[in-house]
C-alpha positions in Angstrom: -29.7 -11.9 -19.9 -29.7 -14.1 -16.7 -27.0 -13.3 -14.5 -24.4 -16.6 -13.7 -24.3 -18.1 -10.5 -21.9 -20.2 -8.5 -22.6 -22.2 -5.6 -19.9 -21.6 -3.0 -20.2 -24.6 -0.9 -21.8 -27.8 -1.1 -21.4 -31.6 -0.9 -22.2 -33.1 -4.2 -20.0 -36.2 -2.9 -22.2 -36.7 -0.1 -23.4 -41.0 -0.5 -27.1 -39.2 -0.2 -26.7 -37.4 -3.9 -23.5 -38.9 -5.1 -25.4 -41.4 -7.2 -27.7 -38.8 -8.9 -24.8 -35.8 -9.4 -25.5 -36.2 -13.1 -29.0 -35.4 -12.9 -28.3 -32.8 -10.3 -26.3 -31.0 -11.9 -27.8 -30.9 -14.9 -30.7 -29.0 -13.5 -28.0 -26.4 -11.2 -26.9 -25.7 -14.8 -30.7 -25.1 -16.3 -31.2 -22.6 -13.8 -28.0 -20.6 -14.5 -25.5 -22.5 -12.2 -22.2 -22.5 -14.0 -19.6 -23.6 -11.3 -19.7 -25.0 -7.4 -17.1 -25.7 -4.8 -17.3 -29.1 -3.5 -16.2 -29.8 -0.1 -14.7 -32.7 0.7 -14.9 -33.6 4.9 -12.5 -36.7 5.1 -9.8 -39.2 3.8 -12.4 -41.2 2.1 -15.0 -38.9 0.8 -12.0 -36.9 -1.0 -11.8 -39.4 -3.5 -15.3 -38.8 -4.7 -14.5 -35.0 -5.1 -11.5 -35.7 -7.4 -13.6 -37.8 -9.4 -16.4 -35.1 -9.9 -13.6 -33.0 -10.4 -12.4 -35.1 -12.9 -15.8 -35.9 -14.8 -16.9 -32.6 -14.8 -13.8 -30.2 -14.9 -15.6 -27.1 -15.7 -18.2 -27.0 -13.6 -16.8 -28.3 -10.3 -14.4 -26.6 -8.0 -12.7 -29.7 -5.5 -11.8 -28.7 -2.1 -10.1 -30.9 0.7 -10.3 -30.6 4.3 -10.7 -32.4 7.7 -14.1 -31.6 8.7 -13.9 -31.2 12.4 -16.7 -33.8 12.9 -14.4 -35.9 11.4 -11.8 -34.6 13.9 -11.4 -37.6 16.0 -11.4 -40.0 13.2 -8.7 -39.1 11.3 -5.7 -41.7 10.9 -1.9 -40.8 11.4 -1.7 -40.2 7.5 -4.7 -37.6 6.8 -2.4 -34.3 6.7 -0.1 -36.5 3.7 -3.0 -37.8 1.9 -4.4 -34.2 2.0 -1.2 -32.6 1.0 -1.2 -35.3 -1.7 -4.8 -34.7 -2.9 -3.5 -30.6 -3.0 -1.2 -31.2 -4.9 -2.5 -33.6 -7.5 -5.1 -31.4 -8.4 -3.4 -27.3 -8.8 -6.9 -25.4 -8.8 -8.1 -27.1 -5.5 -8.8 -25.5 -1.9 -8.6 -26.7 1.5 -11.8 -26.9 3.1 -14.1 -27.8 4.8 -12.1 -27.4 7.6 -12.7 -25.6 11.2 -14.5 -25.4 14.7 -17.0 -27.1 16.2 -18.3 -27.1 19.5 -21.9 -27.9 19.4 -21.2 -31.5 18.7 -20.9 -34.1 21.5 -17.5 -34.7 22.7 -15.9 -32.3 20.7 -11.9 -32.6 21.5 -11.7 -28.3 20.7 -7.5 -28.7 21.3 -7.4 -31.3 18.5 -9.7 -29.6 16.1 -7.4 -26.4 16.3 -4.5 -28.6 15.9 -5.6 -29.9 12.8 -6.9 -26.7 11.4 -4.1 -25.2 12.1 -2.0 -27.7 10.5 -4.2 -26.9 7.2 -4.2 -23.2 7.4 -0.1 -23.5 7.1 -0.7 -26.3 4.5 -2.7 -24.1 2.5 0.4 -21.2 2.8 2.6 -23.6 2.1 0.5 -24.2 -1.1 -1.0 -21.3 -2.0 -4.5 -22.1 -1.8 -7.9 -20.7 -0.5 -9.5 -22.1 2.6 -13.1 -23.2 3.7 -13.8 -22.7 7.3 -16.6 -24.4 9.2 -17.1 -22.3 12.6 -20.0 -23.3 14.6 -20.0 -22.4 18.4 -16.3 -21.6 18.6 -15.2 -17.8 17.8 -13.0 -17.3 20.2 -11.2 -20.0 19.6 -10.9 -19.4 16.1 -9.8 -16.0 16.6 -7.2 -17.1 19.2 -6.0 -19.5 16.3 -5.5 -16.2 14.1 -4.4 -14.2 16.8 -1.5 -16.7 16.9 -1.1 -17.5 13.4 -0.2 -13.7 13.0 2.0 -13.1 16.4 4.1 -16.4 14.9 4.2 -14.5 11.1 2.2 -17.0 9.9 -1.1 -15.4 9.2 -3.8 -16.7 6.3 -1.6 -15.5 3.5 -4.6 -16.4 1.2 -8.9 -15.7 1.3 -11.0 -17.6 3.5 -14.5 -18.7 3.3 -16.4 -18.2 6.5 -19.0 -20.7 5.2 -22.9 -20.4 6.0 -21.5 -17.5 8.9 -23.1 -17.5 12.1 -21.3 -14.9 14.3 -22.3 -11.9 15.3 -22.2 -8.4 12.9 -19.9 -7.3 15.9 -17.0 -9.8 14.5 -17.3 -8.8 10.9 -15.1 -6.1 10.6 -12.1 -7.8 12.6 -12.3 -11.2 10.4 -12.5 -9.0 7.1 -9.1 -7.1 7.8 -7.9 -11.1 8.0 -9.3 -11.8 4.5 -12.4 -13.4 4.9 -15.2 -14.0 2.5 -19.0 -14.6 4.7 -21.7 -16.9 2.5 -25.7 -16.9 2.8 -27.0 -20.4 2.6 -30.7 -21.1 2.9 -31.0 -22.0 6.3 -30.8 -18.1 7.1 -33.9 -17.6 5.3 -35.8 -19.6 8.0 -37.8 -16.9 10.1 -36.4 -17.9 13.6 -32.6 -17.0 11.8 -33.8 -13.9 11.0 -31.1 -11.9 13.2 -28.7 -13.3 10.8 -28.9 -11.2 7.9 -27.9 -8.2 10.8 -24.7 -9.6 10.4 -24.9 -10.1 6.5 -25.8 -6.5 6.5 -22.8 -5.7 8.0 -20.3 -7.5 5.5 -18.9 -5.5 2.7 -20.1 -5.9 -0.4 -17.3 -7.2 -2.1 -17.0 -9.8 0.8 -20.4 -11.6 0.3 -20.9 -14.8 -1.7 -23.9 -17.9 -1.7 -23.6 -21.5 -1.0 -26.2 -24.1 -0.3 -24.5 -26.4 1.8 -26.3 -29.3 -0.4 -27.5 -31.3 0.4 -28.0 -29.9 4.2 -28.8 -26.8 5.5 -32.9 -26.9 3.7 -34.4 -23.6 4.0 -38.1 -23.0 4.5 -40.9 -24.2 1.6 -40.2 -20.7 -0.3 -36.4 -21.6 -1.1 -37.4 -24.7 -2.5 -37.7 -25.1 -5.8 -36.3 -28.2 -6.5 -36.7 -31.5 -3.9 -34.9 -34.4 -3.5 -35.8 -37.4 -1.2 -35.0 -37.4 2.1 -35.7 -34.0 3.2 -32.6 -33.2 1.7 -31.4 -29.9 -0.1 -31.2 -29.4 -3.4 -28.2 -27.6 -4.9 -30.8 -25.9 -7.8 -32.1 -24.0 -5.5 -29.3 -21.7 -5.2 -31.0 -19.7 -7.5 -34.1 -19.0 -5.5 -31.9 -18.0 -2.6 -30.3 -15.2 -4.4 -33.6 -13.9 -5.4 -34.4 -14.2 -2.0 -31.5 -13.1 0.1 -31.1 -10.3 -2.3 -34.5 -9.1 -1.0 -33.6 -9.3 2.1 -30.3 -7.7 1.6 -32.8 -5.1 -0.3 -30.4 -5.2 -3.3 -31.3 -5.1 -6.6 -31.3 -9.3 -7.6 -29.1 -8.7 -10.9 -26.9 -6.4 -8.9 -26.0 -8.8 -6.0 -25.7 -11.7 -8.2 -23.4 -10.2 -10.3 -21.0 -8.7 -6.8 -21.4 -12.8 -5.7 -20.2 -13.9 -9.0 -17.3 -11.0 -8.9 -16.5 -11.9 -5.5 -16.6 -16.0 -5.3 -13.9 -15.5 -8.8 -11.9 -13.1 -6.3 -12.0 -16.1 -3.8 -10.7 -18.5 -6.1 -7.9 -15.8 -7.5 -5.0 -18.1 -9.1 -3.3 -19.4 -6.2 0.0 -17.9 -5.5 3.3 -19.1 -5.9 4.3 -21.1 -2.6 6.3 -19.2 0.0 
């Protein structure tokens, strides 16, 4: 029997595949894809994700957040129309949210503003959270750092989406309650080093994502194409073959704990404090 899978992170709103989602995820369910996370990056892209939500309630997970590309775009009104957005829709995340400091110009006190500012939204509500964290560890660990000294700590999971720090950081994020997820990209040989860090995550902490439609891996992890270059979300399922190699884990076995784990990650939210 073919193990279920579930696609921890992607962008199915994204205007590049939004007009074929239908098609697309027909074929994510022909391979054994039974639920995704969308992200959602910005005030206008969210109402794309509520409508996928919406057309195709059990297979897709909505999530809301202020990328941090998005950072210096937002308007006076994003934190309400995201709290609105949370609220409409119970089962929702937060997310993508986070750090960035490989982009040009980055503003890195106003991106942990506004992440912080989502973190205690997502208390307030009871809801998981998606981190984006390129470049930026220390300030994100400063951000928790002070989150907890103020009693206000990440009262629920986090996803540590497509992780790119170091094994050495693992075990300090996990006693915060994050989740780490293998995309793709990691499968490239020159991001080899990265599954050191993988290695390092416990078991019940590891989940899969493809970050569609970005973050192609190389011609093996490519089952499926779309125009473009661009990633397909189908080809989740040749990752976790993949990755479990890598990992060398038994396939069945590690799809099965990803399943297990990404279902602990989206535990009912809890009653707001």
């Amino acid at each position: 029997m073919k193990m279920p899978l579930i696609d921890a992170h992607n962008h199915l709103q994204d205007p590049r595949i939004y007009p074929q989602a239908d098609a697309i995820i027909a074929q994510m369910r022909a391979v054994g894809i039974e639920k995704c996370i969308v992200n959602g990056t910005q005030p206008t892209d969210w109402p794309k994700v509520a409508a996928l939500a919406e057309k195709f309630p059990q297979f897709i997970i909505p999530a809301f957040g202020l990328h941090p590309w998005q950072s210096a775009n937002a308007s006076a009104s994003w934190l309400d129309q995201l709290a609105g957005y949370l609220e409409k829709l119970p089962h929702s995340l937060v997310g993508e949210c986070g750090l960035d400091r490989w982009i040009k110009g980055f503003d890195i006190d106003l991106q942990k503003t506004q992440l912080i500012q989502q973190i205690q939204l997502a208390n307030q509500l009871g809801r998981s959270i998606t981190i984006h964290c390129l470049k930026a560890w220390g300030p994100l660990m400063d951000i928790f750092d002070a989150l907890e000294k103020s009693g206000q700590p990440c009262r629920r999971p986090f996803l540590l989406h497509s992780y790119n720090g170091s094994k050495e950081l693992v075990p300090q994020l996990v006693k915060r309650g994050a989740y780490f997820s293998i995309s793709s990209y990691f499968l490239h040989k020159r991001k080899s080093k990265a599954f050191d860090a993988f290695r390092a995550v416990p078991a019940d902490r590891l989940l899969i994502e493809t970050d569609a439609p970005d973050m192609l891996g190389p011609p093996a992890s490519q089952k499926f194409q779309l125009d473009g270059n661009l990633n397909h979300p189908a080809n989740l399922a040749q990752l976790a073959t993949l990755a479990a190699a890598r990992l060398e884990i038994d396939e069945n076995t590690f799809i099965a704990q990803c399943w297990a784990n990404t279902q602990s990650f989206l535990s009912p939210p809890s009653k707001p404090s």
